[in-house]
C-alpha positions as CSV (number, residue, x, y, z in Angstrom):
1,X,35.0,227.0,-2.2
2,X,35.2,223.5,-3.1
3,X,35.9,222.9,-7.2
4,X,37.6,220.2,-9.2
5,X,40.5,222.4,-10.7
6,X,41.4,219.5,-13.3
7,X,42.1,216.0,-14.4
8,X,45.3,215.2,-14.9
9,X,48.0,212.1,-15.4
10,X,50.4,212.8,-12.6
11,X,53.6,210.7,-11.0
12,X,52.2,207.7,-8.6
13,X,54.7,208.8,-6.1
14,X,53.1,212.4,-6.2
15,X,50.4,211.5,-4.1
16,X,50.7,211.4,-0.7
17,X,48.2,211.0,2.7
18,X,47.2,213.4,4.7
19,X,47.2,213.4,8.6
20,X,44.0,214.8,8.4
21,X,42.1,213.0,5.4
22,X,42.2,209.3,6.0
23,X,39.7,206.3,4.8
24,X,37.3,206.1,7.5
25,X,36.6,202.3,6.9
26,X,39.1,199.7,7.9
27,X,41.2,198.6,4.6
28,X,39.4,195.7,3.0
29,X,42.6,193.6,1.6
30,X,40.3,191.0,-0.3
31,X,39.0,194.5,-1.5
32,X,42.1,195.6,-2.5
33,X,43.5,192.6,-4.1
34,X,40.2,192.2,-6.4
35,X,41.2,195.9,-7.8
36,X,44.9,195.1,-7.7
37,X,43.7,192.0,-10.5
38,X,41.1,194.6,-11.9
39,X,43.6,197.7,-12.4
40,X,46.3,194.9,-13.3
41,X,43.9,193.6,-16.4
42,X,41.9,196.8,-17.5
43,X,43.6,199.7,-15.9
44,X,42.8,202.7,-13.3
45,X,38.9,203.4,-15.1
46,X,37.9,205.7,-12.1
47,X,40.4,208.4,-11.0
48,X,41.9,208.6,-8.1
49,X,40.6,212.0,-6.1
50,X,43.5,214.2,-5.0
51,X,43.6,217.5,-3.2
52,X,46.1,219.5,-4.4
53,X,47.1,221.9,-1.3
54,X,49.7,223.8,-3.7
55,X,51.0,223.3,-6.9
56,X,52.1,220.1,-7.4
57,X,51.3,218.8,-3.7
58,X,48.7,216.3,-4.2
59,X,47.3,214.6,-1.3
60,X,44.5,211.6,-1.1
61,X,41.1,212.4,-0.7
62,X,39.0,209.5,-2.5
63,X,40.1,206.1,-3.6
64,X,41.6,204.5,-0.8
65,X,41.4,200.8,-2.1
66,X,42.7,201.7,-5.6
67,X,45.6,203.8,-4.3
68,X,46.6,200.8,-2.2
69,X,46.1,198.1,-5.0
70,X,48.2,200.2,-7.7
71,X,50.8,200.1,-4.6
72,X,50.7,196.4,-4.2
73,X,51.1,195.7,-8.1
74,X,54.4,198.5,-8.0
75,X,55.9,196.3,-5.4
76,X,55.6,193.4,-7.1
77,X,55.9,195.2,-11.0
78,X,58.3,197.7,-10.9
79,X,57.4,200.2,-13.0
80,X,53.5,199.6,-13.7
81,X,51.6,202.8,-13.2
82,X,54.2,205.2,-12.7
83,X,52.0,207.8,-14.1
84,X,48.3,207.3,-12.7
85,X,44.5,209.6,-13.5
86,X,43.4,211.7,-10.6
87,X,40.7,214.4,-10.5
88,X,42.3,217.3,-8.9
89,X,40.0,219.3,-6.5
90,X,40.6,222.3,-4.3
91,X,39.2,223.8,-1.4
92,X,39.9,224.5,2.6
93,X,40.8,221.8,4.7
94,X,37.4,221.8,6.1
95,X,35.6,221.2,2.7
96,X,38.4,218.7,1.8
97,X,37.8,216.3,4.9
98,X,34.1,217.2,4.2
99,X,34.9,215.6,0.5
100,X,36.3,212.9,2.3
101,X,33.9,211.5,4.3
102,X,30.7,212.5,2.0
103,X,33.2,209.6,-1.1
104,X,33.6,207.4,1.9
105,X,29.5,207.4,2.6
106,X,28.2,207.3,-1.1
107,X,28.8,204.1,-1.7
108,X,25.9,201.4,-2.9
109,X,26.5,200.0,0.3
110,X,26.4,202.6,2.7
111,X,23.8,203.0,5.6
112,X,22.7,206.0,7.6
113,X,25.9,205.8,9.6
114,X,28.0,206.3,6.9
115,X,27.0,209.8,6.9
116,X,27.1,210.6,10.8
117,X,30.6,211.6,11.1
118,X,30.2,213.7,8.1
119,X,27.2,215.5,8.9
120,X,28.3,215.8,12.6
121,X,31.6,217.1,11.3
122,X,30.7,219.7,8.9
123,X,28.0,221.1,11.3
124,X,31.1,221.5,14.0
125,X,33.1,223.4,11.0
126,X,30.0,225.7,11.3
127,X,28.0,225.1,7.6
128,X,24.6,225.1,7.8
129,X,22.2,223.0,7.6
130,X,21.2,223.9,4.2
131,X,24.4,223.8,3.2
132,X,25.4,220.4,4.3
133,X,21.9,218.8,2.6
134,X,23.3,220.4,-0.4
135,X,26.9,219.0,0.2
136,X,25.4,215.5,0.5
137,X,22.8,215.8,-2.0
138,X,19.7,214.9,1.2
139,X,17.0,216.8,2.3
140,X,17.8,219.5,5.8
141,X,14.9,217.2,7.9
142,X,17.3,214.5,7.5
143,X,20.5,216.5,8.1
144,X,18.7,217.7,11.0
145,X,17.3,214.6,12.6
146,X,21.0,213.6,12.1
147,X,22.1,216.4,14.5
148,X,19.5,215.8,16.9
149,X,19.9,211.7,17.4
150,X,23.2,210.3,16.2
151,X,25.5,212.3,18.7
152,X,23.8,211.4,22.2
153,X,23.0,207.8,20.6
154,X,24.0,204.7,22.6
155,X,26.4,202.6,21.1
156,X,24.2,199.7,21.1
157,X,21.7,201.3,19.1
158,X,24.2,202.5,16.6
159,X,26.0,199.2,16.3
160,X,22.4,197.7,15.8
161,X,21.6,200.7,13.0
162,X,25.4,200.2,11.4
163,X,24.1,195.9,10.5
164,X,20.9,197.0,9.5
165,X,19.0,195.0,12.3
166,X,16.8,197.9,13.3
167,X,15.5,200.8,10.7
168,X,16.0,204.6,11.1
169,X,12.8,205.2,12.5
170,X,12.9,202.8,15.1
171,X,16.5,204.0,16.2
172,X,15.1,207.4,16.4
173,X,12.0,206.6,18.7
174,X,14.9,204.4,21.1
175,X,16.5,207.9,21.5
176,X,13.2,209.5,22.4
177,X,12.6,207.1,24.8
178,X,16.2,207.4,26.5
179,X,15.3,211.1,26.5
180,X,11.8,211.3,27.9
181,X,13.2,209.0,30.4
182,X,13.4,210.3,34.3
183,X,16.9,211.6,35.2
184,X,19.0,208.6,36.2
185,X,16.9,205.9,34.5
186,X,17.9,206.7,30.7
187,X,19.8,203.0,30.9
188,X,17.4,201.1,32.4
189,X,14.8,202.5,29.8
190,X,17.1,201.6,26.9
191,X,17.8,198.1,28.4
192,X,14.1,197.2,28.5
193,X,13.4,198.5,25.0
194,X,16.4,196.4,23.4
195,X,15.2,193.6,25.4
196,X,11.4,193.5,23.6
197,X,13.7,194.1,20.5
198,X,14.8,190.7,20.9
199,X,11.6,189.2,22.3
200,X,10.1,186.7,20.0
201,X,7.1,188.1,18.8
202,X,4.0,186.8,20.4
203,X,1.8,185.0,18.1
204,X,-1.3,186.6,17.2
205,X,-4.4,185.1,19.1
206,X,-6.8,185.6,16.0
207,X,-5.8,186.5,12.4
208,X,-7.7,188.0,9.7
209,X,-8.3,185.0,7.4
210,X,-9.3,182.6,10.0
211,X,-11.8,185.6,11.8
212,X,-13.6,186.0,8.3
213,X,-13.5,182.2,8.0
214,X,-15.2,181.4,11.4
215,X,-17.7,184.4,10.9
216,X,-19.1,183.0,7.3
217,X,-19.2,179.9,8.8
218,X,-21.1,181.3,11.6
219,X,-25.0,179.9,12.3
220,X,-27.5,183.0,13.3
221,X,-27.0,186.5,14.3
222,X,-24.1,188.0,16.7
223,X,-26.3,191.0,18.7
224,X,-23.0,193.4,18.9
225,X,-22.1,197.0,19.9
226,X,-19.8,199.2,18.7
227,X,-17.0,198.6,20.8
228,X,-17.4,194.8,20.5
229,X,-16.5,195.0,17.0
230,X,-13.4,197.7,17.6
231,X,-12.1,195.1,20.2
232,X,-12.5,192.6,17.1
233,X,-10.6,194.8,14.9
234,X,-7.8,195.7,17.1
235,X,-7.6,192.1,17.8
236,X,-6.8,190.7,14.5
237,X,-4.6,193.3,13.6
238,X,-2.6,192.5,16.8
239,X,-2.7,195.9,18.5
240,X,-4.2,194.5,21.3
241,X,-4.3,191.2,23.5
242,X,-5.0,192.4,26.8
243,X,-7.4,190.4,28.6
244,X,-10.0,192.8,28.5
245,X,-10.2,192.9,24.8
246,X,-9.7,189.3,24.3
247,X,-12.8,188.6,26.5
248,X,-14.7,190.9,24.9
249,X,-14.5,189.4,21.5
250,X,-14.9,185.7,23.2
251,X,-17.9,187.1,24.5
252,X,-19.4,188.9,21.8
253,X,-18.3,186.5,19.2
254,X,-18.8,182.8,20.6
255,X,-16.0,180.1,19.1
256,X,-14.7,182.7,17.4
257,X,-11.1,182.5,19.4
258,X,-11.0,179.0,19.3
259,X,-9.1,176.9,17.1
């Protein structure tokens, strides 16, 4: 079971990385020096998060950037932070790496992604789903929906959830559309999705203000049925511009369409 044992004021050169516990974000050095500076003025305010394996074997599980800016000021101040704060936690491997990752996704900054590899990775160490929302303090439809999409996801649609240019939602209905695809034509299905991605969106052929504008400006009666006016409505909002509709409302509502 998982448990912070301690904190403690342990030996810098005490703590040591783990083969199997590693930052899962490429080091920032502008990162690191701003905490190197930080650390350097004001001192280590959040502890580093150590696992310690057996007594006195403390390895790194959380604080990747300050445990490399405390090493960048030793090198250059010999003898600055020989002794340094940690939180001490302890637990099985598996909950350790699950530690891990859940310190390297809960940051302000984190997206969706962040979590994958630790929701994907404590489901293969066999928790369950209720356990894992727990763990990462999220609801089991999201842990779940998780499980379902990010695994089989395309790399393209990740890379486009990772910089935020598509939501959550929409990644997920891209994956249901690769899988309702026909065998064989799961690419080609994606393809032409990502490519209306980047269409430019096509202008809307009558909008709300200038319909109600044109209509109180109207002289006389419009003699309209039912569908006349749902082709109207589905119009302005934008849902539909197939001919059909389009000539409908041009018919049943004269110099309305035109500019």
């Amino acid at each position: 079971m998982l448990t912070t044992k301690r904190f403690d004021y342990v030996a810098f050169d005490l703590v040591h990385l783990h083969p199997s516990v590693a930052n899962h974000r490429p080091l920032n050095e502008a990162k690191v020096a701003h905490y190197a500076d930080d650390i350097l003025h004001n001192g280590l305010l959040e502890p580093l998060v150590v696992w310690e394996r057996n007594p006195g074997e403390y390895y790194l599980v959380g604080g990747f950037h300050r445990y490399n800016a405390i090493r960048r000021i030793r090198s250059e101040r010999p003898g600055y932070f020989d002794q340094i704060d940690v939180r001490v936690v302890h637990g099985e491997l598996d909950e350790i790496q699950a530690l891990n990752l859940k310190l390297n996704a809960d940051r302000l900054d984190a997206r969706i992604t962040d979590y994958f590899d630790a929701v994907i990775f404590m489901s293969n160490a066999n928790w369950d789903h209720a356990r894992i929302a727990r763990f990462l303090d999220k609801r089991s439809a999201w842990i779940e929906d998780i499980l379902r999409y990010a695994p089989g996801m395309d790399s393209r649609v990740r890379r486009l959830l990772e910089k935020g240019e598509i939501s959550w939602s929409k990644a997920k209905a891209l994956c249901k559309a690769v899988s309702a695809a026909p065998p064989g034509e799961e690419r080609a299905t994606l393809d032409i999705a990502l490519a209306a991605l980047h269409a430019p969106a096509a202008a809307k052929p009558l909008t709300f203000r200038r319909a109600a504008k044109k209509l109180k400006q109207a002289k006389g009666a419009f003699t309209v049925t039912g569908e006349d006016i749902a082709a109207l409505l589905e119009v302005v909002r934008g849902r539909s511009t197939d001919a059909g509709a389009l000539e409908r409302v041009r018919t049943a509502f004269p110099g309305l369409l035109e500019k």
